[in-house]
Structures are given as C-alpha cells and as structure tokens.
GULO-18250 format. One record per atom (N, C-alpha, C): residue in one letter; atom name; x, y, z. Coordinates in steps of 0.05 Angstrom, whole numbers, plus 5000, padded with zeros to 4 digits. Last residue first. Example, Ala and Ser with C-alpha at 12.3 -4.5 7.8 and 13.67 -1.06 7.14 Angstrom:
REM residues 2
<atom code="S" site="N" X="5257" Y="4955" Z="5142"/>
<atom code="S" site="CA" X="5273" Y="4979" Z="5143"/>
<atom code="S" site="C" X="5258" Y="5001" Z="5157"/>
<atom code="A" site="N" X="5264" Y="4886" Z="5156"/>
<atom code="A" site="CA" X="5246" Y="4910" Z="5156"/>
<atom code="A" site="C" X="5264" Y="4934" Z="5156"/>
END
This chain:
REM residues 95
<atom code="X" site="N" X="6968" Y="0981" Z="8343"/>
<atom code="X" site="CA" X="6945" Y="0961" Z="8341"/>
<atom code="X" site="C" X="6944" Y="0939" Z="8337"/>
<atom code="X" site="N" X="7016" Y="1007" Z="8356"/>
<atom code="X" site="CA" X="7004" Y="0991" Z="8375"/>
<atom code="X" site="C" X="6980" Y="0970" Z="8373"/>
<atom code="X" site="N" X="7042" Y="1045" Z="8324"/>
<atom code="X" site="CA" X="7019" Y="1058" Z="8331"/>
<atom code="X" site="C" X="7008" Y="1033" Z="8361"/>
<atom code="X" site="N" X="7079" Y="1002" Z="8310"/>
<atom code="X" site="CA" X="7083" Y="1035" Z="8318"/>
<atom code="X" site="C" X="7069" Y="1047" Z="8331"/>
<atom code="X" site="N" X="7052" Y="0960" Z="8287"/>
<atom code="X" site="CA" X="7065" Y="0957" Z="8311"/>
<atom code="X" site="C" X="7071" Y="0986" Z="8321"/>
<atom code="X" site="N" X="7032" Y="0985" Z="8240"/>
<atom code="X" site="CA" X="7008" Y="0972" Z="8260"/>
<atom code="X" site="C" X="7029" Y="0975" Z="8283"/>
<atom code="X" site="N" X="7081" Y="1001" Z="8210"/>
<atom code="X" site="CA" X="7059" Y="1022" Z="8219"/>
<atom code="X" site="C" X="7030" Y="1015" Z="8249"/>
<atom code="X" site="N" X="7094" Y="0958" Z="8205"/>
<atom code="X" site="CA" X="7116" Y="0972" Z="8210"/>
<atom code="X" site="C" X="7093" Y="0985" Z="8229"/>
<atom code="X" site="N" X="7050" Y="0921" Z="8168"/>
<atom code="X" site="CA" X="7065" Y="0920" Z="8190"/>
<atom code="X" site="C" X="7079" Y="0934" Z="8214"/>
<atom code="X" site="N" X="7060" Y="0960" Z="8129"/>
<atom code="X" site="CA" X="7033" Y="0947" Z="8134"/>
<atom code="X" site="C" X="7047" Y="0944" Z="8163"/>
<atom code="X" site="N" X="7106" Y="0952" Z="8104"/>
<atom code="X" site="CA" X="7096" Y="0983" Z="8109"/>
<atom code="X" site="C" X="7076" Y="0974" Z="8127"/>
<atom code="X" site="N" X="7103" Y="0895" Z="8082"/>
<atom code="X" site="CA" X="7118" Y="0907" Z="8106"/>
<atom code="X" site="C" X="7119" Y="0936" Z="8119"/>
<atom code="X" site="N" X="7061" Y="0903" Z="8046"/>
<atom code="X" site="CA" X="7053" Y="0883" Z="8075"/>
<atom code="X" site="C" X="7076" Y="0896" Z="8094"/>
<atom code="X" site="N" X="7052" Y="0959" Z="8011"/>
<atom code="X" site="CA" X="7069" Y="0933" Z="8022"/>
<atom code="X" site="C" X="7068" Y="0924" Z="8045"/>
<atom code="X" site="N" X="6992" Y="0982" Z="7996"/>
<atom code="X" site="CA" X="7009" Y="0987" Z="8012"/>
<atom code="X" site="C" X="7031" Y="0956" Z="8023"/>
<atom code="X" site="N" X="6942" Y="1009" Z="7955"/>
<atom code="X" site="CA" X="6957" Y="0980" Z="7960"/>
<atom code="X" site="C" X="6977" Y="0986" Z="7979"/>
<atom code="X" site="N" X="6880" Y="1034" Z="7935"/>
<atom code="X" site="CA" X="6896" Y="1038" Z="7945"/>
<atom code="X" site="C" X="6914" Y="1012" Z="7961"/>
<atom code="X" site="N" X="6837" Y="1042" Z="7888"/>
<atom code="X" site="CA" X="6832" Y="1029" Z="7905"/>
<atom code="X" site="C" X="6864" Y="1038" Z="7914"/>
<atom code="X" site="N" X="6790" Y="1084" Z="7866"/>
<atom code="X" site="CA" X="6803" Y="1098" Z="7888"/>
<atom code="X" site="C" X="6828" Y="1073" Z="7908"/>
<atom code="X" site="N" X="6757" Y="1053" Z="7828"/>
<atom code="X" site="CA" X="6772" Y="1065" Z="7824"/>
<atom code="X" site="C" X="6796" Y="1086" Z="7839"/>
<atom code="X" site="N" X="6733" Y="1018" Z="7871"/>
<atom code="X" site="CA" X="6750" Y="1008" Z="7839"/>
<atom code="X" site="C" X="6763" Y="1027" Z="7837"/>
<atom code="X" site="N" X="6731" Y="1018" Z="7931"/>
<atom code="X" site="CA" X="6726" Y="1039" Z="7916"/>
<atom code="X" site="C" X="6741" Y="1035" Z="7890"/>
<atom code="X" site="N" X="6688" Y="0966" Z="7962"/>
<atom code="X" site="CA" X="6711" Y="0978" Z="7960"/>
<atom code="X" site="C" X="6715" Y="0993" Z="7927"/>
<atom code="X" site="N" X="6647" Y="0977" Z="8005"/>
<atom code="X" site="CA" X="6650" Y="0973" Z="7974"/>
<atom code="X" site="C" X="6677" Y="0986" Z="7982"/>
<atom code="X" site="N" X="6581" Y="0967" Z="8057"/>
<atom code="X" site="CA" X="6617" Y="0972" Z="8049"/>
<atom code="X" site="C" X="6624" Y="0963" Z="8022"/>
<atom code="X" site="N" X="6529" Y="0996" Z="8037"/>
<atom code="X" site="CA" X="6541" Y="0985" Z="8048"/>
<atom code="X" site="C" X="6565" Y="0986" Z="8042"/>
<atom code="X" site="N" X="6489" Y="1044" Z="8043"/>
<atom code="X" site="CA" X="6499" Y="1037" Z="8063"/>
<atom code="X" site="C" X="6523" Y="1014" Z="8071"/>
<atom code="X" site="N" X="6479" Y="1049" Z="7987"/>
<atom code="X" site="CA" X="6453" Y="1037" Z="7997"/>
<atom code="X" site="C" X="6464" Y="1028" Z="8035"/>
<atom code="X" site="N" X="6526" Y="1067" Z="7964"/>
<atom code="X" site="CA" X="6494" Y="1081" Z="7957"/>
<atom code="X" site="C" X="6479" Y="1081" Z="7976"/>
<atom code="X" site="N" X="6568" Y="1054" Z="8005"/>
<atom code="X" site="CA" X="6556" Y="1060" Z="7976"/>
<atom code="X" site="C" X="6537" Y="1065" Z="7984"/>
<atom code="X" site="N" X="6635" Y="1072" Z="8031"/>
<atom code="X" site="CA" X="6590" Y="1070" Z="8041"/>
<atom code="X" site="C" X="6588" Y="1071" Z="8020"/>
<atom code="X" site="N" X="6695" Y="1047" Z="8019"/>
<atom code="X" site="CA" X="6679" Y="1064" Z="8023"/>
<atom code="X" site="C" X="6649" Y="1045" Z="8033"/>
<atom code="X" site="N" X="6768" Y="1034" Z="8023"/>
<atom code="X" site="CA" X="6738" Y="1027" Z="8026"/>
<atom code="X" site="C" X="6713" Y="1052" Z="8018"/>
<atom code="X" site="N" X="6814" Y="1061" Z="8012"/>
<atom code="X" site="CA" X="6807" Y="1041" Z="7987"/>
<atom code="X" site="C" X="6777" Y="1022" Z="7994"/>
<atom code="X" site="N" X="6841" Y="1065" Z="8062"/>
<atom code="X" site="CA" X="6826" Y="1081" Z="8045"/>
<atom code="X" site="C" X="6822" Y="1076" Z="8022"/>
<atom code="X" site="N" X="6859" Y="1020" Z="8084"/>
<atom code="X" site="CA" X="6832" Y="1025" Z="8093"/>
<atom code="X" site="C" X="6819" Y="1054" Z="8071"/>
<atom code="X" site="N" X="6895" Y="0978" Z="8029"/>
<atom code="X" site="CA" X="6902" Y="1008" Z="8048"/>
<atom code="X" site="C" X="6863" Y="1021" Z="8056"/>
<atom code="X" site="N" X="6906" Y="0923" Z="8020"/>
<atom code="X" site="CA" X="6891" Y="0943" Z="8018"/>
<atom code="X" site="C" X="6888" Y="0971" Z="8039"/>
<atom code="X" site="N" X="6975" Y="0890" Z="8021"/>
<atom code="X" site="CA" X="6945" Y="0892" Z="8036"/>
<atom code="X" site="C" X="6933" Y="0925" Z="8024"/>
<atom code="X" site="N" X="7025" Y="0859" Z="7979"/>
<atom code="X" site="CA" X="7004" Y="0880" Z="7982"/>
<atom code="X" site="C" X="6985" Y="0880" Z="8002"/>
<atom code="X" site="N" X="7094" Y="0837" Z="7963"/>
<atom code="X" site="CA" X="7062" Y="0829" Z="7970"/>
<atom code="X" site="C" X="7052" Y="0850" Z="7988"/>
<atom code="X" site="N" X="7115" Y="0840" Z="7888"/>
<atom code="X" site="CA" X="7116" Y="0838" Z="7921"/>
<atom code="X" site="C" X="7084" Y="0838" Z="7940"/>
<atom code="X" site="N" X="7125" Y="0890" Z="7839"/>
<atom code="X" site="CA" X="7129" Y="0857" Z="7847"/>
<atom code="X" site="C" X="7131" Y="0863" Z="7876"/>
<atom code="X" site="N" X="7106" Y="0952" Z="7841"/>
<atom code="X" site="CA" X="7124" Y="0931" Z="7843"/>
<atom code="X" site="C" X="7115" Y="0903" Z="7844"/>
<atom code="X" site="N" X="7043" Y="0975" Z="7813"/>
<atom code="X" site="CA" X="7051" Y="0969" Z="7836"/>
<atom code="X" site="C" X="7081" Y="0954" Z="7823"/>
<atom code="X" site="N" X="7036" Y="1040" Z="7763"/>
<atom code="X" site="CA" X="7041" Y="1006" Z="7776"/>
<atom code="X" site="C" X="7056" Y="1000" Z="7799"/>
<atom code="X" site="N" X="7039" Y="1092" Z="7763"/>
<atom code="X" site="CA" X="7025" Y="1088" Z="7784"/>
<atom code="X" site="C" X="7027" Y="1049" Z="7783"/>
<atom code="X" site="N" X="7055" Y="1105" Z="7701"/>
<atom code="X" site="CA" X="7068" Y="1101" Z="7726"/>
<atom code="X" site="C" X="7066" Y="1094" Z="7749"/>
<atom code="X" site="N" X="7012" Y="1093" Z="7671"/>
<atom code="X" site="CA" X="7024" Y="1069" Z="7674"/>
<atom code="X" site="C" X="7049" Y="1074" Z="7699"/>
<atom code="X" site="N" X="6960" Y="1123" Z="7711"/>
<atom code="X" site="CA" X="6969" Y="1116" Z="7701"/>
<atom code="X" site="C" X="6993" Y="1090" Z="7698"/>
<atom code="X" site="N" X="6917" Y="1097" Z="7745"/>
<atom code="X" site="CA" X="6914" Y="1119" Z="7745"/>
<atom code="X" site="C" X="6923" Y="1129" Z="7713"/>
<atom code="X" site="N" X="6896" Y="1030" Z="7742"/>
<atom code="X" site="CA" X="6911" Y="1047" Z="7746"/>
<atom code="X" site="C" X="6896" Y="1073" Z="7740"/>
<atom code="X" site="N" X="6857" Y="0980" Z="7777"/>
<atom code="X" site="CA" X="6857" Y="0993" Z="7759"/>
<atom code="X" site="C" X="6879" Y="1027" Z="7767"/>
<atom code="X" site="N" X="6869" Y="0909" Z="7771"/>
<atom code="X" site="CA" X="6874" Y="0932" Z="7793"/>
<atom code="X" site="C" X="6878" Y="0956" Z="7776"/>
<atom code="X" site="N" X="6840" Y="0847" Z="7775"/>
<atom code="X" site="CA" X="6850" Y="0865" Z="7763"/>
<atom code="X" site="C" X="6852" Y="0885" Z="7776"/>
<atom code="X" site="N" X="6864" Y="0779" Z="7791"/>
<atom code="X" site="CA" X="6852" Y="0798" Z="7793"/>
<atom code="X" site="C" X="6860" Y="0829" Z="7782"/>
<atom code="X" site="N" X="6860" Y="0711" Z="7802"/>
<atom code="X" site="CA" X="6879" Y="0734" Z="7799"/>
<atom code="X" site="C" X="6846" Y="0758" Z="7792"/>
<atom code="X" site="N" X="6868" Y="0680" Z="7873"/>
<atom code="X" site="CA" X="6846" Y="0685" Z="7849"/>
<atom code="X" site="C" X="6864" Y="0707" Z="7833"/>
<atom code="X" site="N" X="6908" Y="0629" Z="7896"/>
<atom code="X" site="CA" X="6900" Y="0660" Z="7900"/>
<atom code="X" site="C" X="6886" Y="0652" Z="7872"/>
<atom code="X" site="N" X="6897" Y="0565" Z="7915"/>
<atom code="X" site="CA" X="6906" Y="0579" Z="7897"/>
<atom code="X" site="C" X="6894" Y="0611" Z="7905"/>
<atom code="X" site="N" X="6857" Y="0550" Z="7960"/>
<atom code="X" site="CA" X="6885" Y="0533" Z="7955"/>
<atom code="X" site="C" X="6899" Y="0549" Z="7943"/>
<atom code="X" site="N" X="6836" Y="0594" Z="7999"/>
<atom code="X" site="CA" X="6830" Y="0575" Z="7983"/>
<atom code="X" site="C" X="6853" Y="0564" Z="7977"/>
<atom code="X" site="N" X="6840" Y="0653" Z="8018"/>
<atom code="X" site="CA" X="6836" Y="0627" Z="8032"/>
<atom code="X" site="C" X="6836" Y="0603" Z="8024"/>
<atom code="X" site="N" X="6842" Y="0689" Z="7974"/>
<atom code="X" site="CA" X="6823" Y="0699" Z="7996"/>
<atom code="X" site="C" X="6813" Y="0666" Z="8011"/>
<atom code="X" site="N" X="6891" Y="0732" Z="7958"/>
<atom code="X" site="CA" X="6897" Y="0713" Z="7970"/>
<atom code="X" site="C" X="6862" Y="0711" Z="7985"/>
<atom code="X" site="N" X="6888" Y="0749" Z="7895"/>
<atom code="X" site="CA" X="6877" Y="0761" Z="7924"/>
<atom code="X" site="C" X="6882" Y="0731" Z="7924"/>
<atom code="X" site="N" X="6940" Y="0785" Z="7850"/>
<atom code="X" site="CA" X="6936" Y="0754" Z="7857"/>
<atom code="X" site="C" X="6921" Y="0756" Z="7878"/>
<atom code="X" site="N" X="6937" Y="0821" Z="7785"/>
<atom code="X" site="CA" X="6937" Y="0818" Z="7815"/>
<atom code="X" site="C" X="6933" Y="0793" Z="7826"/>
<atom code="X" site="N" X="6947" Y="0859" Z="7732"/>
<atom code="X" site="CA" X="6942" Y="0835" Z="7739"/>
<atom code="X" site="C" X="6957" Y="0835" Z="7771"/>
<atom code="X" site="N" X="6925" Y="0933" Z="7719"/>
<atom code="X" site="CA" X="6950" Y="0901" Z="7731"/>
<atom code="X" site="C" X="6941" Y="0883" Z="7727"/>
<atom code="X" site="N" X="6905" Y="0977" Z="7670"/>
<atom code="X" site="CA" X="6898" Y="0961" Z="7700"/>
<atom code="X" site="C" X="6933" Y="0948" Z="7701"/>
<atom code="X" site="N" X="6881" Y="1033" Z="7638"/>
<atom code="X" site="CA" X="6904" Y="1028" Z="7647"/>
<atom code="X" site="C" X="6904" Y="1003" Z="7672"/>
<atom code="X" site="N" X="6844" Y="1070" Z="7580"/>
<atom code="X" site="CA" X="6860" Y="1055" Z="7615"/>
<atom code="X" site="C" X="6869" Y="1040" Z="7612"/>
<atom code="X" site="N" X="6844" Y="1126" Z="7532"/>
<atom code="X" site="CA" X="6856" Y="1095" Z="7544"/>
<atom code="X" site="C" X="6860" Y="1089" Z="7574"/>
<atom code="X" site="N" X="6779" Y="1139" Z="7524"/>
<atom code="X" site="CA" X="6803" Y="1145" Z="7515"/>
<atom code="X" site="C" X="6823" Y="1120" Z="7526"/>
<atom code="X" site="N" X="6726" Y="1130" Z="7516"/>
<atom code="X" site="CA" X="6738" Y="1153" Z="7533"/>
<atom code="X" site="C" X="6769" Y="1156" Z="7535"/>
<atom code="X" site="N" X="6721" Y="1081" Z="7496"/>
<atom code="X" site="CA" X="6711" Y="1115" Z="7482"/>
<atom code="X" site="C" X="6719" Y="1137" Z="7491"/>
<atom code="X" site="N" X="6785" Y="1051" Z="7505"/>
<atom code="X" site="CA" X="6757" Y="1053" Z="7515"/>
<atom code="X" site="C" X="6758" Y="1084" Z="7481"/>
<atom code="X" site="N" X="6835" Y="1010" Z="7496"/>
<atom code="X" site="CA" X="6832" Y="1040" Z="7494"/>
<atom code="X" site="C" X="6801" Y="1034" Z="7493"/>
<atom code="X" site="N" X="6882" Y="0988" Z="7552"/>
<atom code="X" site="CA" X="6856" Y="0982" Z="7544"/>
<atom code="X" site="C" X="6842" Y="1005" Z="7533"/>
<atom code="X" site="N" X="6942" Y="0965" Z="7583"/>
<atom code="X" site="CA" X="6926" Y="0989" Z="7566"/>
<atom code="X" site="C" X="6902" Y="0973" Z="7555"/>
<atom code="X" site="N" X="6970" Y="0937" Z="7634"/>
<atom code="X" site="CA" X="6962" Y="0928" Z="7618"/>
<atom code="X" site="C" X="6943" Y="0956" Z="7601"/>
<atom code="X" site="N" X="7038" Y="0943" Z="7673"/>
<atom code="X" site="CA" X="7009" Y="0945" Z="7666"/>
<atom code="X" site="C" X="6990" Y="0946" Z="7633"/>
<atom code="X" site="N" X="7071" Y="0880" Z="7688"/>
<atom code="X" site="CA" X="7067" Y="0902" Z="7678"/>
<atom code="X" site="C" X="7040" Y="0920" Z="7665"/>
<atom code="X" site="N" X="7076" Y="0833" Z="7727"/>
<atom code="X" site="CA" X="7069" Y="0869" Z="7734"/>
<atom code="X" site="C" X="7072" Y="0895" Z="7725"/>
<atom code="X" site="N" X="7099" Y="0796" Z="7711"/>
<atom code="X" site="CA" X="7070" Y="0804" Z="7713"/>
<atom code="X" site="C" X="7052" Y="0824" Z="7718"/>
<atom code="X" site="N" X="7152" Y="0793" Z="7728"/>
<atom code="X" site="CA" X="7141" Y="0762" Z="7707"/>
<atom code="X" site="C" X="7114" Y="0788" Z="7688"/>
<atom code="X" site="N" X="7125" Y="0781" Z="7798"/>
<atom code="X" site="CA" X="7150" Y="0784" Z="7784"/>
<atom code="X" site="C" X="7142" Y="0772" Z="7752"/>
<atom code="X" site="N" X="7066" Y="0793" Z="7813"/>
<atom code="X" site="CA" X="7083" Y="0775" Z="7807"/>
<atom code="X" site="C" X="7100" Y="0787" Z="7792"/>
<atom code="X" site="N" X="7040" Y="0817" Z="7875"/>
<atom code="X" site="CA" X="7042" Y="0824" Z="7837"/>
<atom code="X" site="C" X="7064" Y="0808" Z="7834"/>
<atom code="X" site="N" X="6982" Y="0794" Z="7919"/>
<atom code="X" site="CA" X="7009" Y="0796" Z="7905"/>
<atom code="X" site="C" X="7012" Y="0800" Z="7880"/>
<atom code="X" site="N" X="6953" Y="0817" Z="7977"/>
<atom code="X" site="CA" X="6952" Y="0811" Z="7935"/>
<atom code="X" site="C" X="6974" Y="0815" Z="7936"/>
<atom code="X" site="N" X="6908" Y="0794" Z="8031"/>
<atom code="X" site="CA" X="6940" Y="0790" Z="8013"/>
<atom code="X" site="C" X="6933" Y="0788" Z="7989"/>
<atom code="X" site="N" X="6874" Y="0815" Z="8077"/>
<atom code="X" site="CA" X="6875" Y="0818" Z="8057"/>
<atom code="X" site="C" X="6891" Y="0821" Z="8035"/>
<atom code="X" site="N" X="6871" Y="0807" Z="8146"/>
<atom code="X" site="CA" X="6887" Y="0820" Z="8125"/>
<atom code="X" site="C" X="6881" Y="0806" Z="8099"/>
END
C-alpha cells in the first residue's frame, strides 16, 4: 500500500495560470519508507475536487500501460481513496 497524506494546515489547493488557462494541484505527503514522507503534488480537476485532510492509498484506477508497456501512473487521471474506504472494501470482498 501506498500512503499520502493531506495535511490539516495544507490542503488547500493551489492555482497555477498556464497558456492554457488555469490548473489546479495539492500538496501531498507519499509515504515511500524512509524516515520522512516526500511531499508531493496532486493534480486537480478542479478546486472542488480537493482531497480532505486525512490519509490516502491510490485507487488501482490511477494506473495505467504507457507507450512502451510499462506501468505509469496516470498524472492526470490520478485517483485517492481514504485508507479506511480502502480497507472496508478489501475485507468485504476478502482480499
């Protein structure tokens, strides 16, 4: 599993106006083993689409095949789901 957390404090989303007009990210925390989480950016749809404060795993549909066969996860498709949704759903099903 794959832990991001949005910090209380921190989760508000951030605007960025491009040529193409304005996006929209987070600030994110990936837990990927080390002493400290790395922070990280998480690109919105819009500003209603921010995640809550609280802690995240990547929802399998936020992977994809790229080009060349291999696994990528999809920047802009990426998809978050609360560890406790996360949970609920594995034990239900059994996996």
């Amino acid at each position: 599993m794959l832990k991001i957390s949005i910090i209380e404090g921190h989760h508000q989303p951030i605007s960025r106006t491009t040529k193409n007009g304005v996006m929209w990210n987070q600030d994110g925390y990936v837990h990927l083993g080390g002493a400290y989480p790395s922070k990280m950016k998480i690109t919105l749809e819009s500003p209603a689409a921010a995640y809550g404060p609280g802690e995240y795993e990547l929802s399998p549909e936020s992977f994809r095949v790229g080009q060349y066969g291999d696994l990528e996860v999809n920047r802009f498709g990426m998809k978050m789901v609360p560890i406790s949704l996360a949970k609920s759903a594995t034990s239900a099903t059994g996996k």
